[in-house]
C-alpha positions in Angstrom: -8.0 -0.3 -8.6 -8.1 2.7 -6.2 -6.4 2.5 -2.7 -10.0 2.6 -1.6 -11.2 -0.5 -3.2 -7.6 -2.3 -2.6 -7.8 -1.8 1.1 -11.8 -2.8 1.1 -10.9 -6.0 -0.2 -8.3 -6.6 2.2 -10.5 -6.0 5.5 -13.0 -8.4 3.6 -10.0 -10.4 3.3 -9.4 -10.0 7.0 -12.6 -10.7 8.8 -12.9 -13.8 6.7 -9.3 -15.2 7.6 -8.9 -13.9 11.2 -7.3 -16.4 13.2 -4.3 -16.8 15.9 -6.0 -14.5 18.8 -5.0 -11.0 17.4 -7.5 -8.8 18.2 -9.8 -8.7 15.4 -9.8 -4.6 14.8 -5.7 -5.0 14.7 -5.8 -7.9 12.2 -7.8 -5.8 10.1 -5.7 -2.8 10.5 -2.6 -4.4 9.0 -4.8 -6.1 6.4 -5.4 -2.4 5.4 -2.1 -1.3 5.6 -0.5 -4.1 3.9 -3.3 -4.1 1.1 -1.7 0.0 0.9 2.0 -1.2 -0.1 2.1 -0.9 -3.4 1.3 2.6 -4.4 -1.4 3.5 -7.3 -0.5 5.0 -10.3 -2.7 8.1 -9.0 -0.4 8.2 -6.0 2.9 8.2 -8.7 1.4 10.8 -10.9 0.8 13.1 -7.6 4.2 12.8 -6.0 5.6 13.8 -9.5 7.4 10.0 -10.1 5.6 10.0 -13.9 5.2 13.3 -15.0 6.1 13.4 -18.8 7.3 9.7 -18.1 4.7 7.7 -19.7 2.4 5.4 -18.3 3.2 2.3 -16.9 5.2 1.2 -14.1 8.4 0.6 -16.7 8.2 4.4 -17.7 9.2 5.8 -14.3 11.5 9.1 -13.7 14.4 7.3 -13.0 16.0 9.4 -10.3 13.1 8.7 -7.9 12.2 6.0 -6.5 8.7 7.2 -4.5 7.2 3.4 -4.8 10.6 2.4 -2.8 10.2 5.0 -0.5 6.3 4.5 0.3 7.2 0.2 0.9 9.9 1.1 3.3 7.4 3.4 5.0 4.5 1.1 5.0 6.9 -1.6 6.1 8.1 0.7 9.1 4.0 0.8 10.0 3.8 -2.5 9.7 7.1 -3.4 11.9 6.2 -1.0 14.5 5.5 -2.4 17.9 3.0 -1.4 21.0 
């Protein structure tokens, strides 16, 4: 599934489940931002964690960790206050 997709689902997800008086366009913002969390296997291959490492998530260069750093960014977005 591409980012795209991923994050189309999760403002579907969003609108349907909206509750507890966030405003609706910031519900469905961190609905999109959680939905990017886990990074696609496009986004490995371009930040140079699988190249010549195979392909799946088990193959990994293991002296990066780019799906580690890109959570603990995403998390920082999603921590962040007005």
């Amino acid at each position: 599934m591409t980012m795209i997709e991923r994050v189309a689902r999760a403002i579907q997800g969003a609108e349907a489940t909206h509750e507890n008086g966030t405003p609706w366009v910031e519900h469905v913002a961190r609905a999109a931002i959680e939905a990017m969390r886990e990074p696609t296997w496009k986004m490995l291959e371009d930040s140079g964690q699988v190249e010549n490492y195979g392909d799946s998530y088990s193959d990994l260069h293991p002296d990066l960790d780019h799906k580690a750093w890109w959570r603990a960014m995403i998390d920082a977005a999603l921590n962040e206050e007005h």
